[in-house]
C-alpha positions as CSV (number, residue, x, y, z in Angstrom):
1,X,0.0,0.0,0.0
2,X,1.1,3.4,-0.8
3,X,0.9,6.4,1.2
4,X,1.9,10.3,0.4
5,X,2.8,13.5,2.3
6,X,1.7,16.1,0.6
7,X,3.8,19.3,1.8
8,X,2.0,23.0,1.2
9,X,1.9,26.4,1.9
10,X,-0.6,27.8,3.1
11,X,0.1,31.6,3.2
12,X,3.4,31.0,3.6
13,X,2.9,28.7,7.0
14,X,4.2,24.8,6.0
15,X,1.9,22.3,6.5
16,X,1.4,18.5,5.5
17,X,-1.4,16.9,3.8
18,X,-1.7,12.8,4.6
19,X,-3.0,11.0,1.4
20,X,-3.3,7.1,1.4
21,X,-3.9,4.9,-1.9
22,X,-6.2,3.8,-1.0
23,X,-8.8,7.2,-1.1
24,X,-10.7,6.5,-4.5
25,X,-9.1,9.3,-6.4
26,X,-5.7,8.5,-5.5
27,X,-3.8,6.5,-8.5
28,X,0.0,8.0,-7.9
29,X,2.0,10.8,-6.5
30,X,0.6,13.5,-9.0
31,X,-3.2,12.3,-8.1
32,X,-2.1,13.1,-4.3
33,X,-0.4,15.9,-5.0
34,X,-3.9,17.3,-6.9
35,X,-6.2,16.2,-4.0
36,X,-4.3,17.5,-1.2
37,X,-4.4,20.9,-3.1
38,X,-8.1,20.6,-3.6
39,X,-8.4,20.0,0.0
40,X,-6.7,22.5,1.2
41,X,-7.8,25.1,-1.1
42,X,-11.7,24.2,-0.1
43,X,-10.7,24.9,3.8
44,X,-8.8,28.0,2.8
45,X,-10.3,29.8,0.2
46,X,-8.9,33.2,0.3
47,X,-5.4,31.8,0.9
48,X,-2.5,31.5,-1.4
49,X,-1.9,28.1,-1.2
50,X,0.9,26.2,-2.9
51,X,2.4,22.3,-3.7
52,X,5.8,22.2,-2.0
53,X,6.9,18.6,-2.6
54,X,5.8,15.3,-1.7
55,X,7.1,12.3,-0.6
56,X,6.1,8.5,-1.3
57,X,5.6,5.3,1.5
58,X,5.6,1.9,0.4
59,X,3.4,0.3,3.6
60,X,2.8,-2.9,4.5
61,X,-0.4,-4.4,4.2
62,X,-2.3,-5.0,7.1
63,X,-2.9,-8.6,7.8
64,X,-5.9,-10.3,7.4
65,X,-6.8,-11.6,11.3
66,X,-10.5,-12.1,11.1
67,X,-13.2,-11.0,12.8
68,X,-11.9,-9.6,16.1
69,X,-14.7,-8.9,18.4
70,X,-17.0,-11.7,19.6
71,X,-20.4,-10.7,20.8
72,X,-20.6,-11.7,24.6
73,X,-24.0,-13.8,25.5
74,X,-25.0,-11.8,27.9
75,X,-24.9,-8.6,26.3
76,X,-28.4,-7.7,24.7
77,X,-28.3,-6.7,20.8
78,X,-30.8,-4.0,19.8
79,X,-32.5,-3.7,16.4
């Protein structure tokens, strides 16, 4: 699994965007870099905003262990 940092500037104060792969949009670095911008210039309209650099993760995948939780007897379920 991939993961991004998107670094920006939001009038001039540095900031970080965290973009996974696995967000629908996301396809590589320059998808990222495009939705961390878009994100950033929604909650800061009136700001000069701009793309720094970015780097790339290469994360394991989580392991598949199941269904975790087991419903105790005793405890009612509602509907």
């Amino acid at each position: 699994m991939i993961h991004y940092e998107v670094f920006v500037s939001v009038d001039e104060q540095k900031g970080v965007v965290r973009v996974s792969y696995s967000y629908p949009t996301i396809m590589d670095s320059s998808s990222a870099i495009n939705y961390a911008l878009d994100v950033t210039r929604s909650c800061y309209p009136d700001a000069k905003v701009e793309f720094l650099f970015v780097k790339e993760y290469l994360l394991d995948s989580e392991p598949d262990v199941g269904y975790v939780y087991e419903q105790h007897p005793e405890m009612p379920t509602y509907h």
